[in-house]
PAKE-188151 format. One line per field, with one value per atom (N, C-alpha, C): residue number from 1; residue in three letters; atom name; x, y, z negated. Coordinates in Angstrom, 2 decimals. Each point is the difference from the previous one (the first is absolute). Last residue first. Layout:
N
resi	c(NUM,...)
resn	c(ALA,...)
name	c(CA,...)
xx	c(X,...)
yy	c(Y,...)
zz	c(Z,...)
//
This chain:
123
resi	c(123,123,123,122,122,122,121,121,121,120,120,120,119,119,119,118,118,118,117,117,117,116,116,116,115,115,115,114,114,114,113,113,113,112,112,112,111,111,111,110,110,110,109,109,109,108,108,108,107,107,107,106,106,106,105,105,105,104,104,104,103,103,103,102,102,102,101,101,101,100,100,100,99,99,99,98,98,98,97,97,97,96,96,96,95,95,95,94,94,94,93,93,93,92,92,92,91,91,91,90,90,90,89,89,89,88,88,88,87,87,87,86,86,86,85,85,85,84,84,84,83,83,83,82,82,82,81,81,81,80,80,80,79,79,79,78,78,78,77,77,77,76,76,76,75,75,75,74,74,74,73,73,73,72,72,72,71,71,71,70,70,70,69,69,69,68,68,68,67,67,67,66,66,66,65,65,65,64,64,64,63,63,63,62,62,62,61,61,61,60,60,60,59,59,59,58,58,58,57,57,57,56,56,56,55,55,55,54,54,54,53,53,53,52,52,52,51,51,51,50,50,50,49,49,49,48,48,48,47,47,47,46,46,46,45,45,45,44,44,44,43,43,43,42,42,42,41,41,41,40,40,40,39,39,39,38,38,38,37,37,37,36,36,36,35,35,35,34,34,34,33,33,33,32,32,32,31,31,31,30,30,30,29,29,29,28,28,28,27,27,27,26,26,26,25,25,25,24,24,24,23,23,23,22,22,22,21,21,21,20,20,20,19,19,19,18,18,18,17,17,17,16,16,16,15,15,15,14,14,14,13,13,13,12,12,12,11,11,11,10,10,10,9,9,9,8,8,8,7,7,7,6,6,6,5,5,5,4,4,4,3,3,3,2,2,2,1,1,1)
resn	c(UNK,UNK,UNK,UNK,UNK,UNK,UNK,UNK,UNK,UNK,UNK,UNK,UNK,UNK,UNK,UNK,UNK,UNK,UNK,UNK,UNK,UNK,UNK,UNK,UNK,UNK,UNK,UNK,UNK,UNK,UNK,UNK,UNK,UNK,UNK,UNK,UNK,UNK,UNK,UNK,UNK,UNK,UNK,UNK,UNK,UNK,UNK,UNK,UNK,UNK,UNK,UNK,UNK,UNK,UNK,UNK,UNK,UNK,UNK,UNK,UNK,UNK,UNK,UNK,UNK,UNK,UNK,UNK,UNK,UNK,UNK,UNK,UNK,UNK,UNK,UNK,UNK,UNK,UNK,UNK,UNK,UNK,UNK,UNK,UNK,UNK,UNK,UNK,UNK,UNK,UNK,UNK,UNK,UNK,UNK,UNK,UNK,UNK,UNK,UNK,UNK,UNK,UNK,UNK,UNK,UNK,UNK,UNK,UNK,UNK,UNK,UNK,UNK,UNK,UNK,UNK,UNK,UNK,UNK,UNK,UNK,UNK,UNK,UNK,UNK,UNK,UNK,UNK,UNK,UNK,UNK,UNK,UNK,UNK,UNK,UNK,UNK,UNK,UNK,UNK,UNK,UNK,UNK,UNK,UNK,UNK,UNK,UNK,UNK,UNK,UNK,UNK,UNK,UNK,UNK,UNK,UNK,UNK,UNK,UNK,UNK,UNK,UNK,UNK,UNK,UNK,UNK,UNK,UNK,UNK,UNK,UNK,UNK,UNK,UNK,UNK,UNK,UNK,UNK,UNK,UNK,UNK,UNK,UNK,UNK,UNK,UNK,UNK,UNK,UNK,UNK,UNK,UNK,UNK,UNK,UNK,UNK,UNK,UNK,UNK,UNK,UNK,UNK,UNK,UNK,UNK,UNK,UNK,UNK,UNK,UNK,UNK,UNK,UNK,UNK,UNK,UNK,UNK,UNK,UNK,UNK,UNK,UNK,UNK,UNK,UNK,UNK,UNK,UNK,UNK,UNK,UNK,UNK,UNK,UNK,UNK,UNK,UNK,UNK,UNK,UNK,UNK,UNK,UNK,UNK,UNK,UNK,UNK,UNK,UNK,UNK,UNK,UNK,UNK,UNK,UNK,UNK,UNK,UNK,UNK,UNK,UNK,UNK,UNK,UNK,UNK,UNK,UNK,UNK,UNK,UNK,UNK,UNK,UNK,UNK,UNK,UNK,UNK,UNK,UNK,UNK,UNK,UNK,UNK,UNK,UNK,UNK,UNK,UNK,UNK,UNK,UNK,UNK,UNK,UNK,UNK,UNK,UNK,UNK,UNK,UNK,UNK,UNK,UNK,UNK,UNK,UNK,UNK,UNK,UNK,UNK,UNK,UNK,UNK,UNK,UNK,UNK,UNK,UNK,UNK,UNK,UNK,UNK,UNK,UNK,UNK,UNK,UNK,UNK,UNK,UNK,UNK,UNK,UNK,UNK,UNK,UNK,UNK,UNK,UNK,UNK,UNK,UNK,UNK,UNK,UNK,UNK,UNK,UNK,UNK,UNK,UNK,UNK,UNK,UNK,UNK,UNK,UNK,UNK,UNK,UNK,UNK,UNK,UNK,UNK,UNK,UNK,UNK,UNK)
name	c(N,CA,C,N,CA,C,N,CA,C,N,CA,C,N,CA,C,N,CA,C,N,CA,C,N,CA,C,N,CA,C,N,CA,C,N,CA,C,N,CA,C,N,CA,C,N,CA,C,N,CA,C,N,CA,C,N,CA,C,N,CA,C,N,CA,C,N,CA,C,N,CA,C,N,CA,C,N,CA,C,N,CA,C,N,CA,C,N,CA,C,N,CA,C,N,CA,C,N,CA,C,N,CA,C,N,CA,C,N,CA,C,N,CA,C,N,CA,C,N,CA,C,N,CA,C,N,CA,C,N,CA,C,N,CA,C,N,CA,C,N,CA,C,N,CA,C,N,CA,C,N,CA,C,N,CA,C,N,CA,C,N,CA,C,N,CA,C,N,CA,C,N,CA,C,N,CA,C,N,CA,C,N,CA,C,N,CA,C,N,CA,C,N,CA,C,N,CA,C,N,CA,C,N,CA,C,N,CA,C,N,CA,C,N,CA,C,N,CA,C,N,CA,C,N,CA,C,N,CA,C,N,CA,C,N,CA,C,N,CA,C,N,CA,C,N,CA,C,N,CA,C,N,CA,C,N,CA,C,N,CA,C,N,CA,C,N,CA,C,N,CA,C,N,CA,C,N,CA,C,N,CA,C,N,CA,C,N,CA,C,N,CA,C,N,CA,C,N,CA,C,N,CA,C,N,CA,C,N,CA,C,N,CA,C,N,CA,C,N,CA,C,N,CA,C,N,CA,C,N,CA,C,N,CA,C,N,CA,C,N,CA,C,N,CA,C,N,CA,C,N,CA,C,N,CA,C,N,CA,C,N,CA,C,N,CA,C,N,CA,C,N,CA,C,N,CA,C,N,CA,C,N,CA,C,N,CA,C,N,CA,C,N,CA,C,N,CA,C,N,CA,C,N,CA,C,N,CA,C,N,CA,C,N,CA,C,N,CA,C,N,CA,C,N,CA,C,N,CA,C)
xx	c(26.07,0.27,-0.77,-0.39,1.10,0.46,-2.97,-0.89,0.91,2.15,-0.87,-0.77,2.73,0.54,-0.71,-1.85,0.32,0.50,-3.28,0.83,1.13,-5.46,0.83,1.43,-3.30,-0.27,1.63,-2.15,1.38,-0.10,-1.29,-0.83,1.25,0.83,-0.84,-0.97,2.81,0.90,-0.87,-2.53,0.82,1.24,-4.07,0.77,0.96,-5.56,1.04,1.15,-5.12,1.24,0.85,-5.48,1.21,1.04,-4.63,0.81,0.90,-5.73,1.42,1.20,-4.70,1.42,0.66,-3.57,-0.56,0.53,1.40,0.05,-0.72,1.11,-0.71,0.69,1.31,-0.59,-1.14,4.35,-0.73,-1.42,4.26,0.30,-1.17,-0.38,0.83,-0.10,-2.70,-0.55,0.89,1.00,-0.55,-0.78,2.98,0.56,-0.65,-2.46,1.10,0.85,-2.87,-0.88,0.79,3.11,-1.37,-0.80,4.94,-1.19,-0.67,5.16,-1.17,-1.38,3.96,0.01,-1.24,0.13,0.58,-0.38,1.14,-0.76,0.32,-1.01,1.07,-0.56,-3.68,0.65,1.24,-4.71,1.18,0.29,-4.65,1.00,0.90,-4.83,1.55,0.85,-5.31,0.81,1.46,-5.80,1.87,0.97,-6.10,1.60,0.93,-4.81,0.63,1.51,-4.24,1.18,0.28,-1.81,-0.93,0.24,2.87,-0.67,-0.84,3.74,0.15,-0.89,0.57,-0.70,0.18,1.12,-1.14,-0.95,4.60,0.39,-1.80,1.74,-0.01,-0.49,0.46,-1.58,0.29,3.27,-0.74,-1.19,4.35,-0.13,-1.82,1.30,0.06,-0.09,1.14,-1.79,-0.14,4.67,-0.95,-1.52,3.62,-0.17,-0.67,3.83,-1.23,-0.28,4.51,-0.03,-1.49,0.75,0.38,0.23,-0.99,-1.28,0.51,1.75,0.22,-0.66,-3.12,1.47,0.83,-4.84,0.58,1.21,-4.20,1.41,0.63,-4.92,0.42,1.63,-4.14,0.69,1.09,-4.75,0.44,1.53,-4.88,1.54,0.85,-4.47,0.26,1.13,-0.94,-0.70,0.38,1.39,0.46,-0.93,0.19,-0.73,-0.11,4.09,-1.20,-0.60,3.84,0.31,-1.39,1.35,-0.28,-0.04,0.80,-1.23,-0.13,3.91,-1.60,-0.89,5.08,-1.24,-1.07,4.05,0.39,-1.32,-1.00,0.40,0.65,-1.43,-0.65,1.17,-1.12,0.86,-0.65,-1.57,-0.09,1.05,-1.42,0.64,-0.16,-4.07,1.50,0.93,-3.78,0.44,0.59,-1.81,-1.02,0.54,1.90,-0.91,-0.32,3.37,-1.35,-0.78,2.52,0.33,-0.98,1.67,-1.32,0.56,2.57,-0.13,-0.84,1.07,-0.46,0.18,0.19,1.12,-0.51,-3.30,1.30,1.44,-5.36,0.97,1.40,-4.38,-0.20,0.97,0.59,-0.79,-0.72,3.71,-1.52,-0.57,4.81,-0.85,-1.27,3.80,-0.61,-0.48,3.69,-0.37,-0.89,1.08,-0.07,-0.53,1.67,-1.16,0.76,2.62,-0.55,-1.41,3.55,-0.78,-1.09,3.48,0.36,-0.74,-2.04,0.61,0.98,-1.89,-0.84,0.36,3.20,0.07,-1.54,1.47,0.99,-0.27,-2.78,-0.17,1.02,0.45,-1.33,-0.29,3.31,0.02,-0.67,-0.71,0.92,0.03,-2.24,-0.82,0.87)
yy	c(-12.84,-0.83,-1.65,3.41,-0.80,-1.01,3.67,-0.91,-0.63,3.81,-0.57,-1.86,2.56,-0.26,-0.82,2.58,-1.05,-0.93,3.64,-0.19,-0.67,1.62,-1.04,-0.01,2.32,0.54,-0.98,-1.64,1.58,1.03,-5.35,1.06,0.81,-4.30,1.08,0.45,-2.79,0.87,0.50,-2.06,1.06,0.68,-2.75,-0.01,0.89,-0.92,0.74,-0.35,-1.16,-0.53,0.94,-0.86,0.76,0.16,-2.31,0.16,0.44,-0.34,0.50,-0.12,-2.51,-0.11,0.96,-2.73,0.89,1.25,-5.07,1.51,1.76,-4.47,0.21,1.56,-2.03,0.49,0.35,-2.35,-0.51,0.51,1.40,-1.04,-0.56,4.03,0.01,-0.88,-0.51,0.77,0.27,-2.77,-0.35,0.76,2.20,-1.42,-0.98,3.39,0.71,-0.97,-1.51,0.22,0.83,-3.85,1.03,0.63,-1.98,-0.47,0.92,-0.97,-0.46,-0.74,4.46,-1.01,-0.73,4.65,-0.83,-1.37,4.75,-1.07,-0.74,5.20,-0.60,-1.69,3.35,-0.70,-0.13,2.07,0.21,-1.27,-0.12,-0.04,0.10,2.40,-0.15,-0.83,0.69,-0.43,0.10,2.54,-0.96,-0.45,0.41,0.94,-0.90,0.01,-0.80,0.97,0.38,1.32,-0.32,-3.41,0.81,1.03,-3.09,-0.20,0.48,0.41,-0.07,0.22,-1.57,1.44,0.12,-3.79,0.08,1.05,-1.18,-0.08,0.59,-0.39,1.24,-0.33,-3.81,0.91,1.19,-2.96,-0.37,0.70,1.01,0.54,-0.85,-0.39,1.48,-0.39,-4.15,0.22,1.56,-1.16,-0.28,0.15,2.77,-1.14,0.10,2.56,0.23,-1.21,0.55,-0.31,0.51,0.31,-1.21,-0.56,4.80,-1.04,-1.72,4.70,-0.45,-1.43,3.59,0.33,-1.17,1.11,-0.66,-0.14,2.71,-0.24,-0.55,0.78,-0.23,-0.21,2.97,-0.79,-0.20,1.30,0.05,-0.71,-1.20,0.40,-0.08,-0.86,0.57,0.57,-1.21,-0.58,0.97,-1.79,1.19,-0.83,-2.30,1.12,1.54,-3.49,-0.01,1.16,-0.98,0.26,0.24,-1.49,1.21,0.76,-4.80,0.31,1.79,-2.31,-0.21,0.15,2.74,-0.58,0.02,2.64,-1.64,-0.68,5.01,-0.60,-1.55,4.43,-1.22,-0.26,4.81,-1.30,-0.54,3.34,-0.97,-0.88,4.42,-0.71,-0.51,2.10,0.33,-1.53,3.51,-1.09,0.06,3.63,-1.23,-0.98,4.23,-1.04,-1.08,2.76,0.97,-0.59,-3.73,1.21,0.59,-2.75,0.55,0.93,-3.86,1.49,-0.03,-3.48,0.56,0.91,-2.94,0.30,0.11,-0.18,0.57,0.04,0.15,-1.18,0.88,2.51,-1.40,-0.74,4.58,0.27,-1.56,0.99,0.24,0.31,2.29,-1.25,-0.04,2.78,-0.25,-1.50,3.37,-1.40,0.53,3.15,-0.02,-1.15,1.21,-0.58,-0.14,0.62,1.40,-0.44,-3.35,0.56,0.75,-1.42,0.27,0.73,-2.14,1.33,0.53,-4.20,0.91,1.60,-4.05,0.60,1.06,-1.46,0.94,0.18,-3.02,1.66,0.87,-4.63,0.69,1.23,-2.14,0.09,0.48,-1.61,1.51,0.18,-3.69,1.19,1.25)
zz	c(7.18,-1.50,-0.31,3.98,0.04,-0.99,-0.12,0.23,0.37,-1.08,-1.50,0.69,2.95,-0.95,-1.25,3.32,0.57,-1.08,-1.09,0.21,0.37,0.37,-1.03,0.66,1.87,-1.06,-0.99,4.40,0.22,-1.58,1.67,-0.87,-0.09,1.68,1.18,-0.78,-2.20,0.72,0.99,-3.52,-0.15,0.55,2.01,-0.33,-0.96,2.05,0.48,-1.40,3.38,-1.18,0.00,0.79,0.96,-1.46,2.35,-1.12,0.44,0.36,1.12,-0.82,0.02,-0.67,0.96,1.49,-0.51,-1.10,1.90,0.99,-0.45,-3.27,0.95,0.53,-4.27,-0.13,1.42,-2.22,0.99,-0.09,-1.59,1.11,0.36,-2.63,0.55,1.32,-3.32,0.73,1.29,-3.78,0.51,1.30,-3.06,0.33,1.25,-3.04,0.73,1.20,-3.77,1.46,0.86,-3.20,-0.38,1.42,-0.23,-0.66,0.32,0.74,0.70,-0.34,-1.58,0.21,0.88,-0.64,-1.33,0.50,2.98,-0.09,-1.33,0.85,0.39,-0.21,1.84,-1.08,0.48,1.17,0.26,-1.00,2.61,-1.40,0.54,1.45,0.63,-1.66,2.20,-0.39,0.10,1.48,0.46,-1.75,1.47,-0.76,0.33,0.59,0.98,-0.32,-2.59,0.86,0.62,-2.73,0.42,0.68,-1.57,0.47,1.14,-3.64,1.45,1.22,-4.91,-0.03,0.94,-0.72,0.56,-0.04,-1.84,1.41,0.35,-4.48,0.65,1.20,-2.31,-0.35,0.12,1.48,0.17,-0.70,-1.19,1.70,0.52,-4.28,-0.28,1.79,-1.18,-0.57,-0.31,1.46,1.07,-0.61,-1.54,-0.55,1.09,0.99,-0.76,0.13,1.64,-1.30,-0.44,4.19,-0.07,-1.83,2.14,0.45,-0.59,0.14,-0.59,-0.64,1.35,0.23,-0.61,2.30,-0.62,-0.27,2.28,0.06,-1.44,2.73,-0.99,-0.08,2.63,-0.01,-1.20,0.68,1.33,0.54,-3.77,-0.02,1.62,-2.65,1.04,0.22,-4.95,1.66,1.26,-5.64,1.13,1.26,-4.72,-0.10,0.85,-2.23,0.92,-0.15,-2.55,1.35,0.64,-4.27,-0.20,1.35,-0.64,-0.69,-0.08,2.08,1.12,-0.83,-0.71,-0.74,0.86,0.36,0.56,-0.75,0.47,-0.17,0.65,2.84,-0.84,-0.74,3.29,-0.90,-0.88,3.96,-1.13,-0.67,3.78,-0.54,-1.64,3.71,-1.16,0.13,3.58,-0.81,-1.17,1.90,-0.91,0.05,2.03,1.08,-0.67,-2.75,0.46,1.02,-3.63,0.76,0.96,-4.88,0.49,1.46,-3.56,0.77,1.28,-4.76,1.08,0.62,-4.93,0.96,1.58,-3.20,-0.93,1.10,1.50,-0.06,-0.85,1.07,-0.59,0.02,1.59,-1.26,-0.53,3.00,0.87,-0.89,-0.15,-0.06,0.11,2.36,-1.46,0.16,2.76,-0.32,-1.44,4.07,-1.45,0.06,4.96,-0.92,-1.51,3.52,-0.33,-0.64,2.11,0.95,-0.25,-2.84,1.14,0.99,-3.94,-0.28,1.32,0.17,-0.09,-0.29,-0.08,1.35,0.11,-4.23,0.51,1.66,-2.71,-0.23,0.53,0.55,0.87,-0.61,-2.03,1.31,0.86,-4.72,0.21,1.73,-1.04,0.00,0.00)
//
């Protein structure tokens, strides 16, 4: 969420909040940004959701990706999980290698991230 307030504030929008979710920002075309807890019991209760980004997708619990996933629904809302990878489990894992055409995936290396320093990802 720090993140998304810094690129809101970039682009001259005062981050507040919506006035129902403790960690949110409300912006002037009615959408907002939401952050959820790692909690599928404190998670529900979102419909129409346009789109859901999942950060770090490979370490959330699969019964948290499974009763978020069907806020999806009704918006026909996109999906994006980022993740670095943790090993060969869970719906990250599975989505990955065998998730269908319906999957755009797109990989990238720490020597082809111009942020990271050759040296360092050499290590």
């Amino acid at each position: 969420m720090r993140k998304a307030e810094e690129f809101v504030s970039r682009l001259g929008i005062k981050a507040r909040g919506d006035g129902a979710n403790e960690i949110s920002i409300a912006l002037p075309n009615r959408s907002r940004i939401v952050g959820l807890p790692h909690k599928e019991t404190t998670s529900r209760g979102f419909s129409k959701v346009s789109l859901m980004l999942i950060d770090e997708a490979a370490r959330v619990e699969d019964k948290l990706y499974r009763a978020m996933r069907p806020t999806l629904a009704v918006g026909n809302g996109d999906l994006w999980l980022m993740s670095t990878p943790n090993g060969k489990r869970g719906f990250f894992h599975a989505e990955w290698t065998a998730g269908g055409e319906q999957w755009q995936r797109i990989s990238a290396t720490a020597e082809e991230c111009p942020w990271i320093d050759p040296e360092f990802s050499g290590r």
